[in-house]
Each structure stands twice: as structure tokens, then as C-alpha cells.
C-alpha positions in Angstrom: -47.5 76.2 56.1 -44.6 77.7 58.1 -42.3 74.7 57.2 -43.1 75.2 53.3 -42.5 79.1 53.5 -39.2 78.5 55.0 -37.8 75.5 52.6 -38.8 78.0 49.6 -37.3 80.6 51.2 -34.1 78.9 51.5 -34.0 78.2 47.8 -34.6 81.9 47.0 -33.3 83.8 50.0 -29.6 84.4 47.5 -31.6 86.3 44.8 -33.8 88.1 47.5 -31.0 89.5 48.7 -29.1 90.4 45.6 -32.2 92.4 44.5 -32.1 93.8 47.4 -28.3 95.1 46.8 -28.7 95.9 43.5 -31.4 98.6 44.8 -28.8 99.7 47.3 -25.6 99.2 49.4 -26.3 98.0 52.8 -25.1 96.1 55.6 -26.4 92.9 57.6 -28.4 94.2 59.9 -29.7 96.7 57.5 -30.5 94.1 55.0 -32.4 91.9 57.6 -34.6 95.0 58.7 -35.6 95.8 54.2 -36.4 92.1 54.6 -38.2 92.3 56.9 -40.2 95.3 55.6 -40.9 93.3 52.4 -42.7 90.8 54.8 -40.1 88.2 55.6 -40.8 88.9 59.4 -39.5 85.1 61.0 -36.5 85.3 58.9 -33.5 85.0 61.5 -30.6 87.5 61.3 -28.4 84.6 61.4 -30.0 83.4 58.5 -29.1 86.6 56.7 -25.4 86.6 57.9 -24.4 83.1 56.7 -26.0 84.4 53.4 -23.8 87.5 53.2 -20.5 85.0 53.8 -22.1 82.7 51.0 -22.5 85.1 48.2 -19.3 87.5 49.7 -17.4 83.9 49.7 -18.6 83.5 45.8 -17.6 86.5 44.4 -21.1 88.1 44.1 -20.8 91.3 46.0 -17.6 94.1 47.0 -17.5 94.8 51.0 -16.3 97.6 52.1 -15.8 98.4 56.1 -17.4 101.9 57.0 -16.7 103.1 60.7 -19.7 102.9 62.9 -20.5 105.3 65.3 -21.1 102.7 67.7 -18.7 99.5 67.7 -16.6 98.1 64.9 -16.8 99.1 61.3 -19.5 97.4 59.6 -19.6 95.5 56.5 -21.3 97.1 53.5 -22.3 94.7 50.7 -22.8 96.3 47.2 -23.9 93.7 44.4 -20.5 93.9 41.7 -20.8 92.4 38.0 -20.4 88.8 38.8 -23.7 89.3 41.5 -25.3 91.3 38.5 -24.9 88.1 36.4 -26.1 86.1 39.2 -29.3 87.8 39.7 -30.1 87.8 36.1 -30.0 84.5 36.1 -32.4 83.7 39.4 -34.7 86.4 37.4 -34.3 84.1 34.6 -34.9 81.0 36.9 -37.7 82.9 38.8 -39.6 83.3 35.5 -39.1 79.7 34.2 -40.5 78.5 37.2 -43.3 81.1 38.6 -44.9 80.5 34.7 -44.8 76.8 34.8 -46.5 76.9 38.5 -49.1 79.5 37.4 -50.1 77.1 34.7 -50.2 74.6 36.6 -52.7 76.4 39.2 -54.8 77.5 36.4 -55.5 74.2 34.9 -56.8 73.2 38.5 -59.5 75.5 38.1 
């Protein structure tokens, strides 16, 4: 079951996360810790940090560098308008699909 939680996890990690930011600012390792709160426990932070570049690299969230107290600034993601328009459309996708699944588990019954 590990191998199918983790191949539909890497179709919906990028919306994940986004929801997570459009709750609140954070940075990687900050993001990786909600994550794992929310139950994602095996996800790798390395996992998380190629993310961040992804949806950074596409124009979904604004970084800003905040000194640390310890080490060099970190990078906080905030979800901007174009990530906004991205989540709403994984939401959208999220229903499409979650609705068509559930149907199709009920009809097993």
C-alpha cells in the first residue's frame, strides 16, 4: 500500500501544499513539519523542497528571505494570485475526481 500512497501523493502533493500556504506563509522546513502533522509522516523533506522550486519556478507563490536567527535567511513562500488560481483548480480537479471514485466504491457494495 506504501507504493500506492506515494504515486497518489506525487499527483497531489502541489495542491497539498498550496492549501497549505493559502492558510499561511511558511518556509520549507516549516511546511514539511504542517505536513507532517496532517499525517504525511514518510514524506521526505527533499520531496517538499523540489516542490517549493516547482511551483516558486511557475509563478505560483512570492518568496521572500527573512533572517534566521540561526544560519542564512530562509525562504518564506506565500501563495500569490496565480497560486490562488492554481489551487482552485486542483479543488476543482479534487472534486471531479474524489465524486467519480466515491461512486464508483458505492456501486461495489
Amino acid at each position: 500500500m506504501a507504493n500506492q500512497m506515494t504515486e497518489m501523493l506525487k499527483g497531489t502533493l502541489e495542491g497539498i501544499v498550496l492549501a497549505l500556504l493559502a492558510r499561511q506563509s511558511a518556509y520549507g522546513y516549516e511546511i514539511t513539519a504542517l505536513l507532517r502533522e496532517q499525517g504525511f509522516t514518510d514524506l521526505a523533506e527533499g520531496t517538499v523542497y523540489a516542490l517549493l522550486v516547482r511551483i516558486e519556478q511557475r509563478g505560483f507563490v512570492d518568496v521572500e528571505k527573512v533572517p534566521s536567527e540561526k544560519g542564512p535567511p530562509r525562504k518564506v513562500f506565500s501563495i500569490n494570485a496565480q497560486g490562488r488560481d492554481q489551487l482552485d483548480e486542483f479543488w476543482r480537479t479534487w472534486t471531479f475526481l474524489s465524486d467519480r471514485i466515491e461512486q464508483l466504491h458505492e456501486g461495489e457494495k
